[in-house]
ZANUNU-274934 format. One record per atom (N, C-alpha, C, O, CB): z, y, x. Coordinates in steps of 0.1 Angstrom, whole numbers, padded with zeros to 4 digits, always signed. Glycine has a CB too. Example, Ala and Ser with C-alpha at 12.3 -4.5 7.8 and 13.67 -1.06 7.14 Angstrom:
+0078-0057+0132+0078-0045+0123+0078-0033+0132+0085-0033+0142+0090-0045+0113+0071-0022+0128+0071-0011+0137+0079+0000+0129+0080+0011+0134+0057-0006+0141
! end
This chain:
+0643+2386+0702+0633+2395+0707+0638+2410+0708+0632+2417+0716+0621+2395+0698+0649+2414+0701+0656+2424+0698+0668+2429+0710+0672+2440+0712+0662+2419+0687+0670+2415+0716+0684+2420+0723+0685+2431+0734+0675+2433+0741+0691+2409+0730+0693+2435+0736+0697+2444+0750+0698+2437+0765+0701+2425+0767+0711+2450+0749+0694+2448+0775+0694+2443+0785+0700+2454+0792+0699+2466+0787+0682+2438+0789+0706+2452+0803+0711+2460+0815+0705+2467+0826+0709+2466+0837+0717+2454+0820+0694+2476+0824+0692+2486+0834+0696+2495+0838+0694+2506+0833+0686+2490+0833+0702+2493+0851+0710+2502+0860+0719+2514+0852+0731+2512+0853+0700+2509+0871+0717+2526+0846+0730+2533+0841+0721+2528+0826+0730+2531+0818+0736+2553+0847+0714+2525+0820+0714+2524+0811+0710+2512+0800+0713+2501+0804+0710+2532+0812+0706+2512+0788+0708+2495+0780+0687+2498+0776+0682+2509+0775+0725+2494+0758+0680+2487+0774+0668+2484+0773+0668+2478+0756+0676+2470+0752+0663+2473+0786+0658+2484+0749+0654+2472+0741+0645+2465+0744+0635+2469+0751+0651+2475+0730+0646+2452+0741+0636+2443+0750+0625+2439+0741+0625+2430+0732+0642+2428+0757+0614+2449+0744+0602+2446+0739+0591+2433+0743+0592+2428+0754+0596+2458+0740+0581+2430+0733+0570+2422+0732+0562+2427+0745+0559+2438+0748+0563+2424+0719+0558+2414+0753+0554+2412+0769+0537+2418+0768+0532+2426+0776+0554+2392+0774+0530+2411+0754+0514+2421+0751+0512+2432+0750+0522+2438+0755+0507+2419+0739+0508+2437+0749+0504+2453+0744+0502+2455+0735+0507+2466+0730+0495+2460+0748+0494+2445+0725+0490+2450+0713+0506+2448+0703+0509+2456+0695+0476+2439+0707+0513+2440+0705+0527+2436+0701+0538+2446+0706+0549+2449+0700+0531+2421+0708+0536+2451+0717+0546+2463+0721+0540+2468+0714+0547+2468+0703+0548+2469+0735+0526+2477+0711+0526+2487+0700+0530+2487+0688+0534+2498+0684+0517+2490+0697+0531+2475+0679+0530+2471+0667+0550+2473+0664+0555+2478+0654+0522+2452+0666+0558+2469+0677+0571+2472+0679+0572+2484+0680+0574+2488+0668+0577+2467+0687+0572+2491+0686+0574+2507+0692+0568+2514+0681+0574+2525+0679+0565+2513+0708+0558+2512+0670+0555+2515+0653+0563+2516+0644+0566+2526+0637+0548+2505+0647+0571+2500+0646+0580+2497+0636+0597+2504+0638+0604+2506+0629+0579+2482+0635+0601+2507+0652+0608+2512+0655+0602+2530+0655+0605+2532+0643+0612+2503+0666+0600+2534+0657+0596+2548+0651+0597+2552+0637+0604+2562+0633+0582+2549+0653+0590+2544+0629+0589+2543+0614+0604+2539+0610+0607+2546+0601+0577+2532+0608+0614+2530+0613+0624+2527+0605+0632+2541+0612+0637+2548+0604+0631+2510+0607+0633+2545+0622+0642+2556+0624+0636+2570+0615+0644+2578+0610+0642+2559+0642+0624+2571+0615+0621+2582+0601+0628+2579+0588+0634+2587+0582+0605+2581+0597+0628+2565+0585+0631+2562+0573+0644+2558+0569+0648+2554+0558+0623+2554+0569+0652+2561+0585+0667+2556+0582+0672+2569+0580+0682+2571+0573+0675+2549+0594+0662+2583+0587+0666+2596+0588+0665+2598+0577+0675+2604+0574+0662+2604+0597+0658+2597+0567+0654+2603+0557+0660+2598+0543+0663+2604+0533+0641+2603+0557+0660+2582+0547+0668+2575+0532+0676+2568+0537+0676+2559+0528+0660+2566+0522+0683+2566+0544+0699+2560+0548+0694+2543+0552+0683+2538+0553+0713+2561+0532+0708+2539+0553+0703+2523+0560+0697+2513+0546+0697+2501+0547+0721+2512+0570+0693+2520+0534+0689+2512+0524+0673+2514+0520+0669+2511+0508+0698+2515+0514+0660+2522+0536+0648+2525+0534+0646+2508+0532+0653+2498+0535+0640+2535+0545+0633+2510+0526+0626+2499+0523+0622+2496+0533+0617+2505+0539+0617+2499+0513+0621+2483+0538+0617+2473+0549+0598+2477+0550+0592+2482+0559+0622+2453+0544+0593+2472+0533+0579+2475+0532+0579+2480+0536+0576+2477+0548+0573+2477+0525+0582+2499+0531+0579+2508+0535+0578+2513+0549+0570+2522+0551+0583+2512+0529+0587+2508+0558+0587+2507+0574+0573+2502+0579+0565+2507+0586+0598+2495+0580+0574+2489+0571+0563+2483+0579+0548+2491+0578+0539+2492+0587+0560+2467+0573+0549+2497+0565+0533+2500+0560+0532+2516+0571+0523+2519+0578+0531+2505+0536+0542+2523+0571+0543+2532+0580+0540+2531+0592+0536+2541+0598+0551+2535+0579+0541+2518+0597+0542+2518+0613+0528+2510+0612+0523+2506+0622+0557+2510+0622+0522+2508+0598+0508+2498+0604+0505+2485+0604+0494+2481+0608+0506+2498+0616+0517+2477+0600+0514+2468+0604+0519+2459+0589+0521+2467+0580+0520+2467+0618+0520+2446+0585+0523+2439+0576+0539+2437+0579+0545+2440+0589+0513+2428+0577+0545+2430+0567+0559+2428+0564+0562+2418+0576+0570+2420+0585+0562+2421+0547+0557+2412+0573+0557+2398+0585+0560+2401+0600+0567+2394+0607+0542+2391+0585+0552+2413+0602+0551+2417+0618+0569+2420+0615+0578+2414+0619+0537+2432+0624+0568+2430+0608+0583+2435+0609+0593+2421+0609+0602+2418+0617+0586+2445+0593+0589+2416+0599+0604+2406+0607+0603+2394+0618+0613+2388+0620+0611+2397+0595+0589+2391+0625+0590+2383+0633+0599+2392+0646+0608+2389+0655+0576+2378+0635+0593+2402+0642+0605+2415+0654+0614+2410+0650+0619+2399+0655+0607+2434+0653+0619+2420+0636+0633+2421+0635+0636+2413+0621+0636+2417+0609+0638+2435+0636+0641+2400+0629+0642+2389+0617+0656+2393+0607+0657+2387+0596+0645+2371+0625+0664+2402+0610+0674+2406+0600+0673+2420+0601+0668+2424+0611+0689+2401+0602+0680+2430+0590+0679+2447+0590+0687+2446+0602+0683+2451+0612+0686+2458+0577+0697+2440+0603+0708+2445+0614+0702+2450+0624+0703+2461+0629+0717+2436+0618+0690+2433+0631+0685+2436+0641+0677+2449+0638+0681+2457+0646+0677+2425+0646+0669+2452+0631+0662+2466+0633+0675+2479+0634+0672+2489+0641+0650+2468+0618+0684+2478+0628+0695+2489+0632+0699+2489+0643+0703+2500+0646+0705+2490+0626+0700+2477+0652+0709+2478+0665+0695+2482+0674+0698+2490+0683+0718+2461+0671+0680+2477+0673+0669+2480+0680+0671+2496+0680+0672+2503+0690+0656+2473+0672+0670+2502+0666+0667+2514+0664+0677+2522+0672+0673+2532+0679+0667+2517+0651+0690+2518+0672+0703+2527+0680+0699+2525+0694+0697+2536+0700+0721+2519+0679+0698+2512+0701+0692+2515+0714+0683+2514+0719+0681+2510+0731+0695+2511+0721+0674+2519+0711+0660+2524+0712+0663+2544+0717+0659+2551+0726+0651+2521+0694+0671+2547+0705+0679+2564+0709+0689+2566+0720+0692+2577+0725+0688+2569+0697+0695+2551+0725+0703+2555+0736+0693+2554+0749+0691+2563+0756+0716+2545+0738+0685+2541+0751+0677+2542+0757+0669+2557+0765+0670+2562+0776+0671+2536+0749+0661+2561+0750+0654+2570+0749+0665+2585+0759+0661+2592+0768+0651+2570+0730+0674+2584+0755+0685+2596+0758+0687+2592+0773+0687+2602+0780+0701+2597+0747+0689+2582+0779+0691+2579+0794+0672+2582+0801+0670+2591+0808+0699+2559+0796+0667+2578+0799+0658+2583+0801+0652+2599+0804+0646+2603+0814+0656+2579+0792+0656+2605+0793+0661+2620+0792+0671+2627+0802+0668+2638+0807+0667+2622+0779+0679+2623+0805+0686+2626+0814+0683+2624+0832+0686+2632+0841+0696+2621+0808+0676+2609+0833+0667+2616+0848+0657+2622+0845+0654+2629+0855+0662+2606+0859+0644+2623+0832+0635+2631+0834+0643+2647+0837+0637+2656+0842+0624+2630+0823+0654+2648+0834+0656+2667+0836+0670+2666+0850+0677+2676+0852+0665+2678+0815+0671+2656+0855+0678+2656+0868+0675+2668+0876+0685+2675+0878+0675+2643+0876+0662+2672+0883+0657+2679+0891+0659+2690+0884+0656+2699+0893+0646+2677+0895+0663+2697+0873+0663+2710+0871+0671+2717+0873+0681+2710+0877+0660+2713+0863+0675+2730+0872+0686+2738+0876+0699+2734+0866+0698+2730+0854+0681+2754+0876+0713+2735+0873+0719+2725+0864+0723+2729+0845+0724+2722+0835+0734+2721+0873+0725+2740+0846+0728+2744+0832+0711+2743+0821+0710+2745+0809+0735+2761+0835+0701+2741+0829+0688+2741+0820+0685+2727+0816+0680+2725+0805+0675+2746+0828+0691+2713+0828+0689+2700+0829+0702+2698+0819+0699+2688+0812+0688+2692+0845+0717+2703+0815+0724+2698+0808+0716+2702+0793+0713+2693+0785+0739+2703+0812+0714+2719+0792+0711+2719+0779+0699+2715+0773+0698+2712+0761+0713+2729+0776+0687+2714+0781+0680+2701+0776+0682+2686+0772+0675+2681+0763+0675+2700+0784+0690+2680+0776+0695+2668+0771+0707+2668+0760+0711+2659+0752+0699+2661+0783+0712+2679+0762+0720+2680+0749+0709+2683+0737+0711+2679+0726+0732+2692+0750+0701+2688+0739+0690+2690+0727+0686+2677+0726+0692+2671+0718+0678+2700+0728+0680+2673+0730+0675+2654+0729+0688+2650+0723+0689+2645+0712+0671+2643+0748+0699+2652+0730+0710+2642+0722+0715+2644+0703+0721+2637+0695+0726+2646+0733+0709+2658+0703+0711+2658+0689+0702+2650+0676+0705+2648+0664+0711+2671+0687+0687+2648+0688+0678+2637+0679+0686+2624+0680+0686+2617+0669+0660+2633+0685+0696+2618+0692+0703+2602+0693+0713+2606+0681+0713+2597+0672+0712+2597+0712+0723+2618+0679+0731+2618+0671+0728+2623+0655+0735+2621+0646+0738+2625+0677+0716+2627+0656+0710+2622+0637+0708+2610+0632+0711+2606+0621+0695+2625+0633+0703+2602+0641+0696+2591+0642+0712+2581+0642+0710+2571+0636+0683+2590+0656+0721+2583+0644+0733+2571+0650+0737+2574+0635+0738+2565+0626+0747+2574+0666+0741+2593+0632+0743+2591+0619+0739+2586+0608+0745+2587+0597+0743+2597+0617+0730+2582+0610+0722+2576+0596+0724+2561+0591+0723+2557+0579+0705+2577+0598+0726+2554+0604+0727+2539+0606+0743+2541+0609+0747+2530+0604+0716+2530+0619+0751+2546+0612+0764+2543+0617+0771+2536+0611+0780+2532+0618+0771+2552+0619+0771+2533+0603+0780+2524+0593+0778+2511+0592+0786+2503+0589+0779+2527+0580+0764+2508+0594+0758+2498+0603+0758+2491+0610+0753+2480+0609+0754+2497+0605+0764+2498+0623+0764+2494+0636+0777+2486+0637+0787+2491+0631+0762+2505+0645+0778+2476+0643+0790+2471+0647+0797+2479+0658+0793+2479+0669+0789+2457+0652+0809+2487+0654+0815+2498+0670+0820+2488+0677+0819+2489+0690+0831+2512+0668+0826+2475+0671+0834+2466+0683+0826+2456+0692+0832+2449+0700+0846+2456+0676+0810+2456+0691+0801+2446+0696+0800+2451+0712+0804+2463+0716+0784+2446+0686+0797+2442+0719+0796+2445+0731+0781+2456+0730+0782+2468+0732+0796+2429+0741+0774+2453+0729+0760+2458+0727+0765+2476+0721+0756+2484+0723+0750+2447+0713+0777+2479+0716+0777+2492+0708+0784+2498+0725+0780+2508+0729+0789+2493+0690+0791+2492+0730+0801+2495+0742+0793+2499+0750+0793+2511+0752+0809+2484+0747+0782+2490+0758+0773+2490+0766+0766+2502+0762+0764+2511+0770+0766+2478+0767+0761+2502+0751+0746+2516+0747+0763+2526+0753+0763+2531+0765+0735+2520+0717+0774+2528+0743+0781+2546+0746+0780+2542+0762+0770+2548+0766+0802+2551+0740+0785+2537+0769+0793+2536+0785+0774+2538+0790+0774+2542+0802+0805+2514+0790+0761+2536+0786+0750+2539+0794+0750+2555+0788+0748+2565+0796+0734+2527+0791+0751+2557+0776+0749+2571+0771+0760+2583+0786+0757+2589+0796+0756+2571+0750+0768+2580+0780+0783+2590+0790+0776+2585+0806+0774+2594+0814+0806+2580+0786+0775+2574+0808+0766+2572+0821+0755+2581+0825+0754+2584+0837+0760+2559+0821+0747+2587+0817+0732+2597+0821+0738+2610+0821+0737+2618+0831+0719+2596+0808+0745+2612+0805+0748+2623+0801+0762+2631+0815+0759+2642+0820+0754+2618+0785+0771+2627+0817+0783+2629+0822+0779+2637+0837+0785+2646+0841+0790+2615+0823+0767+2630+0846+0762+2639+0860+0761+2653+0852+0769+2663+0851+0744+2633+0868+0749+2650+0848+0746+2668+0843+0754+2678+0839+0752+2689+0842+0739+2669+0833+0765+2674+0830+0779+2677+0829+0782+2682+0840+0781+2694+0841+0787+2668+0826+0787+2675+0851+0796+2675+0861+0788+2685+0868+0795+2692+0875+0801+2662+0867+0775+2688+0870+0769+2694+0882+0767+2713+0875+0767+2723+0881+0751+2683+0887+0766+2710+0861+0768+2727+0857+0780+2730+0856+0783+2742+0857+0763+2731+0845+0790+2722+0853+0803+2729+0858+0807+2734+0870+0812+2745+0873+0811+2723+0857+0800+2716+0879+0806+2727+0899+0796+2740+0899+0798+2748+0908+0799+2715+0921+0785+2742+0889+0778+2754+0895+0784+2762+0888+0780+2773+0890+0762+2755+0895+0790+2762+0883+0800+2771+0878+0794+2779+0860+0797+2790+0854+0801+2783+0893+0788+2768+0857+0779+2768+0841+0785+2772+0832+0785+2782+0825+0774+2755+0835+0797+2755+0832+0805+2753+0823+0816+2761+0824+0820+2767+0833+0807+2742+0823+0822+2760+0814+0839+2763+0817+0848+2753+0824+0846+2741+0822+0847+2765+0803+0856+2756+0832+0863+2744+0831+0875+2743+0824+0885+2738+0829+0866+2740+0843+0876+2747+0813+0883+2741+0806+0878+2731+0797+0884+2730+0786+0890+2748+0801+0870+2724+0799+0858+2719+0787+0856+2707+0792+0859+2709+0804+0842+2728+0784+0852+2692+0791+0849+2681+0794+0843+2679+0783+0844+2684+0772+0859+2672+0798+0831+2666+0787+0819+2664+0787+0819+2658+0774+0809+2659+0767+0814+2657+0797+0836+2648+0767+0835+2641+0756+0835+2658+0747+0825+2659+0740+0848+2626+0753+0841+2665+0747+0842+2680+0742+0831+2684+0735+0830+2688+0723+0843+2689+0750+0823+2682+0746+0809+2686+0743+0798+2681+0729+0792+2686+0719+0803+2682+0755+0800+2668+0737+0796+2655+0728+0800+2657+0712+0792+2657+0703+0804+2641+0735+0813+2657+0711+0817+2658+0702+0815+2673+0689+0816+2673+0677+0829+2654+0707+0811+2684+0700+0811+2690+0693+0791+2697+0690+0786+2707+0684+0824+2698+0699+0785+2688+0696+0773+2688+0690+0769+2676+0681+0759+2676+0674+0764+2690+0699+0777+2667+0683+0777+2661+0673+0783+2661+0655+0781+2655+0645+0781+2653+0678+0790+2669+0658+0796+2678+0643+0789+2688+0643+0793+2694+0633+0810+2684+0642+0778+2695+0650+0769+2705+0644+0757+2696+0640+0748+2704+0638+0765+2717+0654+0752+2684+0639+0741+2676+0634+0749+2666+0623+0746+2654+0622+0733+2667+0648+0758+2672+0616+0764+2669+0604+0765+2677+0596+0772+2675+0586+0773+2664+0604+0758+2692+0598+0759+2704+0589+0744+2705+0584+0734+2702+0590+0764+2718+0597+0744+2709+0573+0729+2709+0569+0723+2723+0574+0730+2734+0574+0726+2706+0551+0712+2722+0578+0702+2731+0581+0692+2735+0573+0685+2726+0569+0698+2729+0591+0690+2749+0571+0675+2752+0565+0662+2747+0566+0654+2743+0558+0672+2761+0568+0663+2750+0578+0651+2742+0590+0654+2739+0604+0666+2739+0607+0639+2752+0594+0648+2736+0611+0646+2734+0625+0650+2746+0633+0660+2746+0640+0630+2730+0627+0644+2755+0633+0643+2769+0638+0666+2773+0633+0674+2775+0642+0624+2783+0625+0668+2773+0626+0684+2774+0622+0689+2765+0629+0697+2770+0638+0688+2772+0607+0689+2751+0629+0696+2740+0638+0695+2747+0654+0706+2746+0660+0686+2723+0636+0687+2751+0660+0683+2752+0674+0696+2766+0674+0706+2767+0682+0662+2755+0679+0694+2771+0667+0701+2785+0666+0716+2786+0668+0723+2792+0676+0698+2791+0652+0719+2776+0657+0734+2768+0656+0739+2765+0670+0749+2771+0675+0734+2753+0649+0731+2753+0676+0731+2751+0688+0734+2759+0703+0744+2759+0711+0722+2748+0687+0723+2766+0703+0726+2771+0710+0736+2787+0710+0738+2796+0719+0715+2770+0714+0740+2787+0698+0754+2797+0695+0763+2790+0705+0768+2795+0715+0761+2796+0677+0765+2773+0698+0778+2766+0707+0778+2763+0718+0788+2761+0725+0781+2756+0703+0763+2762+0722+0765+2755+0736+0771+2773+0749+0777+2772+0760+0743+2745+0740+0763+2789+0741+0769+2797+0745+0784+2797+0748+0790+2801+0759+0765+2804+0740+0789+2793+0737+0807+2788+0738+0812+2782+0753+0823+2785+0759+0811+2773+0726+0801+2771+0761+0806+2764+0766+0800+2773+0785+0803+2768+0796+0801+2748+0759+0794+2784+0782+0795+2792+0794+0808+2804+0796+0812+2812+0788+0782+2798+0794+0811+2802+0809+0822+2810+0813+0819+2826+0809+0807+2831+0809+0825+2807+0831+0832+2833+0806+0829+2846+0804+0832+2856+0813+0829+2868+0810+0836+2848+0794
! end
């Protein structure tokens, strides 16, 4: 019920066909990514379930092993991040890149937390990066021709280096954004 699917640049988790069962999923996946953010890949299953609403049971007829809820939860955030990237397609290009780099720092909390978890060599880990760099990489490319970016800078650069600012601890929220957008200033021409 868990597995991935192939939608055009990006990967699906394949949810429950009801409604009342897609909610009860999209609960439990919400709630384990709080609780992976907050207590590592060793939150309590209970505690997921009671969070999201629903009984132990629901949780594992979803996700009959943690793994499955870790690989759900990862491309549930890649998902979520391709997504993000055509809702801000239409915008001017340096506002549509740094918007999705902000979304990408909720995919790169969230990967951090479970990463150790994840199988990197599974086809399913291949497919979520190659749909991620798939959404992410236009927007890239179109604030640079507008002349945004630097060009001395490519897109894994980028990636990489907001992903090592969501491994620094922050005060709050309001400091993280701050951080951010210090670096992402780095990545406009002078």
């Amino acid at each position: 019920m868990t597995e991935n699917t192939r939608s055009g640049l990006g990967v699906a988790v394949k949810r429950p066909h009801r409604a009342d069962a897609r909610r009860n999923f999209d609960a439990l996946l919400a709630a384990a990514r709080d609780a992976f953010a907050e207590h590592g890949t060793g939150a309590s299953l209970e505690d997921i379930a009671r969070n999201a609403g629903v009984g132990i049971g629901t949780l594992y007829r979803n996700f009959p092993t943690r793994q499955d809820l870790f690989d759900s939860v990862y491309l549930g955030e890649v998902e979520e991040l391709c997504q993000a990237a055509e809702q801000v397609a239409d915008l001017p290009p340096w506002e549509a890149l740094e918007t999705w780099l902000n979304r990408f720092v909720g995919y790169a909390a969230t990967k951090r937390a479970i990463y150790e978890s994840l199988n990197r060599e599974s086809e399913m880990f291949r497919t979520a990066r190659e749909a991620m760099y798939g959404a992410g990489q236009p927007l890239f490319d179109r604030a640079q021709a507008a002349g945004e970016v630097r060009s001395d800078t490519n897109f894994d650069d980028v990636l990489r280096m907001v992903s090592g600012l969501t491994g620094a601890g922050f005060v709050d929220e309001d400091q993280r954004t701050r951080v951010l957008h210090l670096a992402l200033d780095g990545l406009r021409p002078r």
